[in-house]
N, C-alpha and C positions, 0 to 999 in steps of 0.2 A: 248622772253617771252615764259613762259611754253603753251604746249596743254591742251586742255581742254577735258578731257574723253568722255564728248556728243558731241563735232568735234570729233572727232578719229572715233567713232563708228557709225557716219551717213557716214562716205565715207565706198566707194565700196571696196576702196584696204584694211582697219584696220578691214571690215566685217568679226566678226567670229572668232577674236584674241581672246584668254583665257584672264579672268581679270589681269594674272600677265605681257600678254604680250601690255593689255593694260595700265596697270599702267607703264611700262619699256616704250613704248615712252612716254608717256606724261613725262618723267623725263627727259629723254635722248634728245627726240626731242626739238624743237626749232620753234615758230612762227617770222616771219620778214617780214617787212613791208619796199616797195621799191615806192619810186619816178619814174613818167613817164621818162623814157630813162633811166634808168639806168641798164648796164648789169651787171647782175646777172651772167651769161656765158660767156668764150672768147676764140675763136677758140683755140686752144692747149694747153689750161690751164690743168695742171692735173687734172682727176676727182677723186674727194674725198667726195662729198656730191650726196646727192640724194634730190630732188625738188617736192612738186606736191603745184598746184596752188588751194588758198584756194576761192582766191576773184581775179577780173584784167583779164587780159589778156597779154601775153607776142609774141612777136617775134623772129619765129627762122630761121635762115639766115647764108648762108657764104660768105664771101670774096675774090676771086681769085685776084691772083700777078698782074693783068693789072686794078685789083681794081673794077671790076665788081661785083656788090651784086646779090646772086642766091637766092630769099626768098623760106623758105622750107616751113612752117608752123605757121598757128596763133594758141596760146596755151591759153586755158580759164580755170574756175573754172572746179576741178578734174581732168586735165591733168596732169600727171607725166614727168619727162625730169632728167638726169643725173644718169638713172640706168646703161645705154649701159657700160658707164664708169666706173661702180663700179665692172659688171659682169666681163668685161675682161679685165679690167686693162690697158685701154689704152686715151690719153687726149682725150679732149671734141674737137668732130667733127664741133661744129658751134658756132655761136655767142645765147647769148639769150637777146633778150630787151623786160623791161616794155614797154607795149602800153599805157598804163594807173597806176594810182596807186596801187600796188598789192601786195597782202598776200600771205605768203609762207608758208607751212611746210618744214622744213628742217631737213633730218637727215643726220647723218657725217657715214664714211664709216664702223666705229664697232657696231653704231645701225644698219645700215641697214643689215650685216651680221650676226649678232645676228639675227634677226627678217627672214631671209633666212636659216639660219640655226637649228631656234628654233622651227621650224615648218611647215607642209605643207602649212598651209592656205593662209598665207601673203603670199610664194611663189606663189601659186595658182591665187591667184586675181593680182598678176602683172602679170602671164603669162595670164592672160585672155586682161586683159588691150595692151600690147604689142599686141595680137594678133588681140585685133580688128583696133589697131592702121596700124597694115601690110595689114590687109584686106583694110580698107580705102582707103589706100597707091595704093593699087592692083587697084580698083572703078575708084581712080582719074586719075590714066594712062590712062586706058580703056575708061574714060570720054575726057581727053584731046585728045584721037587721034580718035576719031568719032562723037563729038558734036563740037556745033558753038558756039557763045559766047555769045547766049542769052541760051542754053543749059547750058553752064557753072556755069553760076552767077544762074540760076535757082536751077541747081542741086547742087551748093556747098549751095545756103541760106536754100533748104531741110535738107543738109547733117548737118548743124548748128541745126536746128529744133527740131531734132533727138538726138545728141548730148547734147543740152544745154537748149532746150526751155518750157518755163513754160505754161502748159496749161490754157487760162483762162476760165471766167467762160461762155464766149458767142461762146465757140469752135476754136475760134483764137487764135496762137500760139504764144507767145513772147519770143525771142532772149534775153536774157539780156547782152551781151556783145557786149562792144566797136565794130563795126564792118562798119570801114569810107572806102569808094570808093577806095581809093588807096590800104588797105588791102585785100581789092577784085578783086581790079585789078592783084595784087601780085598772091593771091589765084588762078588765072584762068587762068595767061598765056597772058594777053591782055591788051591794055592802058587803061590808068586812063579815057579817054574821051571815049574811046567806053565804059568801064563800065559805066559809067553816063546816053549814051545814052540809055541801056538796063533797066536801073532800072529807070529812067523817064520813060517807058514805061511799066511798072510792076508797078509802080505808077499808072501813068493814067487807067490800068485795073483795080487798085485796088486789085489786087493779094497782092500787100505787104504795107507796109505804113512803114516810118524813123521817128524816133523822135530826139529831140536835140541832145538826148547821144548818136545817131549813134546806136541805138539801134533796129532791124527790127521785125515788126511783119506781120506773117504771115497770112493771110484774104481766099485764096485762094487754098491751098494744092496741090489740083487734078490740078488744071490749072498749076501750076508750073510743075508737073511732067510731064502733057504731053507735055510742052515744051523740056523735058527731054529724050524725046523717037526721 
């Protein structure tokens, strides 16, 4: 289905496209709507399209020959995935799966080079996007090899906060995505039952609270981060 001009112009990445480069996606691109598990990506498939996540949450993971899954990344609303591929012409490094039901913009590889080519801006706002994506990247190492794993799950449900959460109106932060123990477990390095036991007990302080949807909100801020230090 086509894009709608007021989605295009509320994300980060279409911020600040001329109206003709906003009318050129909304023609060119493409909205698509994916069922829970279904990949959308698949380790060595050629890339030819480029991704960013409207609504959902997605999984990205790869598969080693002794059939071991390495999970890389959980991808939510305004996340981008399938440029590496388009920049240098080489297949897709990993698998991506819905976590949940989820809406895509989708552009094929002569929009997106049109739109790299047509102008500084678009170029601009994914190389900003890419880069805070490597700094992350940079944090999480740095986190993984001198925090414990109640550091972990503290410092990655801030890193979420930051990224994704909606302020409300009594100073508590809300998560709005999918985000169940095992994703977290993924996330940090550690099993499913030692997350459990960490977040029962960020529960009991009241630092954060889960709802049905797996969905966390955050009560406590400063208490989380000094768990972080």
């Amino acid at each position: 289905m086509p894009i709608e001009l007021e989605t295009l112009k509320s994300l980060p990445l279409f911020r600040g496209l001329t109206s003709e480069q906003y009318q050129y996606v909304s023609e060119h691109g493409r909205k698509r709507t994916h069922r829970i598990g279904d990949a959308i990506v698949r380790k060595e498939d050629p890339g030819e399209t480029f991704y960013m996540i409207l609504q959902g949450t997605a999984k990205v993971s790869t598969t080693f020959s002794d059939g071991k899954e390495v999970f890389l990344a959980l991808l939510a609303t305004g996340d981008t995935f399938g440029e590496m591929s388009l920049i240098d012409q080489s297949a897709r490094a990993a698998d991506v799966i819905t976590q949940e039901p989820t809406t895509l913009i989708v552009l094929d590889r002569t929009t997106f080079n049109h739109l790299m080519d047509s102008g500084s801006v678009f170029a601009r706002n994914l190389l900003q996007i890419l880069a805070r994506r490597l700094r992350l990247a940079n944090v999480r190492i740095q986190a993984l090899a001198t925090l414990d794993v109640y550091g972990l799950v503290a410092r990655q449900i801030l890193e979420f906060a930051d990224l994704y959460g909606q302020p409300q109106l009594n100073g508590e932060v809300l998560i709005p995505i999918r985000l169940t123990q095992t994703n977290m477990a993924e996330l940090v390095g550690a099993s499913r039952e030692r997350v459990n036991q960490v977040m029962v007990a960020y529960r009991q302080k009241e630092y954060i609270t889960v709802d049905a949807a797996y969905h966390i909100t955050v009560h406590l801020p400063e208490d989380l981060k000094r768990r972080c230090q």
